[in-house]
Structure formats: C-alpha cells, structure tokens
N, C-alpha and C positions, 0 to 999 in steps of 0.2 A: 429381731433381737435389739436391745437398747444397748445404745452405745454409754461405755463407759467414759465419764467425763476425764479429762486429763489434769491431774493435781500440778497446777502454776509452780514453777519450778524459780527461784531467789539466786541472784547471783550478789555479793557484798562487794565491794570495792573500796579500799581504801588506800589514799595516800598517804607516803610516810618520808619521813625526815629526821634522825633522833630520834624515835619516839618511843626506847628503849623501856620509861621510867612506864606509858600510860598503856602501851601496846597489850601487855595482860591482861591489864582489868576491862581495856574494851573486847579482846577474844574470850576473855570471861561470860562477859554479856552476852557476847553472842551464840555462846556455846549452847544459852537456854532454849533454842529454835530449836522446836523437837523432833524437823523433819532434814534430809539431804540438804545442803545448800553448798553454794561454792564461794569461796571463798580464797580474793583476790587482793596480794598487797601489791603496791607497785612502789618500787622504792628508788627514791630520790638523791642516792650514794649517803647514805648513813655510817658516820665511822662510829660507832656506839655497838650497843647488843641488839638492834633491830631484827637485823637478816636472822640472826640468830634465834631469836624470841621465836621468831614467826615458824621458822623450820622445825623449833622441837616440838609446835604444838602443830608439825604436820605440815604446815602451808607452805605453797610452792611460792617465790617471792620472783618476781619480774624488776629486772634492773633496766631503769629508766637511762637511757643514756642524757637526759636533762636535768638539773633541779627545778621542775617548775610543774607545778599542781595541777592547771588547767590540763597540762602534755600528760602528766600520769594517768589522769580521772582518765583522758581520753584512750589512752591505750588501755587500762584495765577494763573500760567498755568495751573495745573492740574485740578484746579476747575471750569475753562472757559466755556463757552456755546461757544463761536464767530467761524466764520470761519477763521478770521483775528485778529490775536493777536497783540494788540499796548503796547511796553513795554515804560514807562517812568518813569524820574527820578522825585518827587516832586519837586524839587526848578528848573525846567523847564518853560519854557513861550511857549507858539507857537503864531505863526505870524499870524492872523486870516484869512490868505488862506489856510493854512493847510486843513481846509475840504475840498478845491475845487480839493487839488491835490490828498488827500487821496480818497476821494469818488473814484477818475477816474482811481486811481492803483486800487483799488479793485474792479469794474464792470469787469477789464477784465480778462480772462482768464488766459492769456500770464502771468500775474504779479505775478501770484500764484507757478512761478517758481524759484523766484528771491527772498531777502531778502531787506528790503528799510530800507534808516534811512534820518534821518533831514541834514542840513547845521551846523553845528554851530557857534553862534555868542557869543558873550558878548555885554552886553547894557550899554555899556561907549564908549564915545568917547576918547580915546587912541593907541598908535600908538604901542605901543607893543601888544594889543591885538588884534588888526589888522595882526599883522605880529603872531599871534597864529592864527587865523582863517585860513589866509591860509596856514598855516603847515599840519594845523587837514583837511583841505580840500585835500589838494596834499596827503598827509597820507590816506584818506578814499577812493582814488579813484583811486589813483596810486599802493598802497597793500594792497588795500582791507582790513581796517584795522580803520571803525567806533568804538568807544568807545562808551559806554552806556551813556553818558552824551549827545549821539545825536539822544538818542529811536534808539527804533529798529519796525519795520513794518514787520509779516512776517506771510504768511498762515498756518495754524495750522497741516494740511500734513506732511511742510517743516520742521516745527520748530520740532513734532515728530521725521520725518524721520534723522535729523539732531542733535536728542538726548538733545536739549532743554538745559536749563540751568542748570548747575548743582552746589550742592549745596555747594560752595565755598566761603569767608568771603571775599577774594578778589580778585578780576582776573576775577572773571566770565562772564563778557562779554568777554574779551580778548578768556577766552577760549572757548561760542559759537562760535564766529564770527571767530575765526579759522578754526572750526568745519562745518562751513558753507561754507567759501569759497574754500574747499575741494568740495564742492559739486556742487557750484553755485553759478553766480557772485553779489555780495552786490551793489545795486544799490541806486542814490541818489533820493527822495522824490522831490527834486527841490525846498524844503520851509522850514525854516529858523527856529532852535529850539534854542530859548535863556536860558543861564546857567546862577545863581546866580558868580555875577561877585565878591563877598567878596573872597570866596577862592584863588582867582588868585591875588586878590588887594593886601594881606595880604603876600602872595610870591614873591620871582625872580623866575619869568616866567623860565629863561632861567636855574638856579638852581633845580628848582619843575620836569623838563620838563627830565633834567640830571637825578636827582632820580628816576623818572619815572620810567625810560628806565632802572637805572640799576636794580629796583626791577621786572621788569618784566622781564631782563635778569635772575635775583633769581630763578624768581616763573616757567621758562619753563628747569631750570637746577634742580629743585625738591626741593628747601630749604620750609622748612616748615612755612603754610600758617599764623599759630598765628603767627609767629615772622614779616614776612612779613606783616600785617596788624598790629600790634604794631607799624615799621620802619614804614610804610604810613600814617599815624595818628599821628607819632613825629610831 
C-alpha cells in the first residue's frame, strides 16, 4: 500500500511592540493561507491594543518577559508545532500571491534545504525608495544578506541545525542570516513583502542607510548591544 505523503505543516511567528495601528492588516494577509497554520505573537509589553487585536481574531499571545526581538523570535520558535517556520515583522504587508509561492517552496523536498525571504518594497511612489529597493535586492542576493524586514522562510531542521535566533535587542537577524549562509544559500521567495514606509519618510535614506552600516560595523567588532540599540533608536 502507498504511503500517504504528509502535508508540511507552517507555523508564523511574529514579534510585536505597539503594533496596534499594523497588526490587522498583517492578520488580514495572513488569513489568505487556505490551509491550518499556527499562528504565534509574542509580545514585547505593549501598552496599546495589541494583546487585544490579536485575541479577538482568536490568537493566543505569549508575553515576553523582555523587550527585545531576538528573545521573542526565539521563544516563539521554541513553542512552534510547524515544519515551516514563517518569521515576520508586524508592520509588514504581503502581496496576495505570497500563498501561491509559499505553498510551492514548502511541498518540495529540495526547499527544506535552503532558507527563503520576501522582496522588499515600500508602498510610495518615490524615486529614492525605488533606488532602496534595489540596494536591499542586490544586497540579498549578491551577499546573501536579507534583513528581517523581508521575513524569513525556513524549515524547522534548518533553523535548529543553524542555531535559530538568538536572543539579542538588536542585530538578530544580521546574526542568523550569517549564521545560515555558512551553511546554505538564502534564497528569494519571488513575492513582494511591504514595510511600513513612515520610518524611511521620516529619514535621509542615504544618512539612515550610512548608520546602519557603521552600527553594524560596531556590533561584529563586539561594542555592547544596549549602547548599540540606544544609538539605533536616536
């Protein structure tokens, strides 16, 4: 008799903070996955409508005794059921084919080897953010170098065998996604995850983009993370 194949099972994870205003319209999104999935906030002491948001639309929310992302991601890993862990950021949007391309990396086999993230976009018509898109796109594919504002897709194996997020206030994608492509190459989703475009309005891109770079020069030369996450948050 043939064995029936076992349908990969998705677990979402997301960290939150505030996120009262975006937290809808990304359970919105996600609501289009036309199968089971779990669905995981872990929340960061949000004095807002957070808790709130999340519970009437059903989800059970895990109160982080930290404020600090790396520590959430991690704990909302740990608690997972899925075979497929989907990390995202609240004030995220997906492009409503997201399920058709997400469904078809997880039936196969092959993709259970590989780590996947989004595109990223901002939802303004503007020519500097245009010319950030494809920085962040040449940057994710040329050194393998997605930031957590583009999710992360990855099999529960991998992200184990890969030592998963650790719990850091800031950097912590920077420091899975190092940690991965040591091992295996980050590949692109093919579909389109849009950011809260205030943070970038609010900046010079090409100033924001300079800091960046030299706090993340900081944080792989070992300067300490409070300070580092103070300076990123000026």
């Amino acid at each position: 008799m043939a064995r029936l194949q076992k349908f990969p099972t998705l677990s979402i994870i997301i960290p939150t903070l505030n996120e009262a205003i975006h937290l809808p319209l990304l359970l919105a999104d996600l609501n289009a996955w036309p199968y089971d999935f779990e669905l995981i906030i872990v929340d960061g002491g949000s004095k807002d409508l957070t808790i709130s948001i999340a519970q009437i639309q059903g989800v059970d929310v895990i109160k982080s005794p930290k404020k600090n992302r790396g520590y959430q991601l991690r704990i909302g890993a740990s608690k997972s059921c899925g075979d497929w862990l989907l990390f995202l950021h609240a004030d995220s949007r997906l492009d409503p084919k997201w399920v058709r391309r997400v469904n078809r990396i997880i039936q196969k086999n092959t993709s259970e080897s590989f780590a996947w993230y989004f595109d990223f976009k901002i939802k303004k018509d503007k020519l500097e953010f245009r010319l950030l898109e494809i920085a962040v796109a040449l940057r994710s594919y040329f050194l393998q170098r997605p930031y957590g504002d583009q999710g992360l897709l990855i099999h529960k194996d991998l992200y184990y065998n890969s030592g998963g997020y650790s719990s850091l206030k800031i950097m912590e994608d920077i420091d899975l996604i190092t940690r991965l492509s040591q091992k295996t190459k980050v590949k692109r989703i093919r579909e389109n995850i849009y950011t809260d475009d205030i943070k970038w309005s609010n900046s010079n891109i090409i100033k924001r983009a300079i800091k960046n770079a030299k706090l993340r020069k900081k944080w792989r030369q070992g300067y300490d993370l409070e300070m580092l996450s103070k300076e990123y948050n000026s």
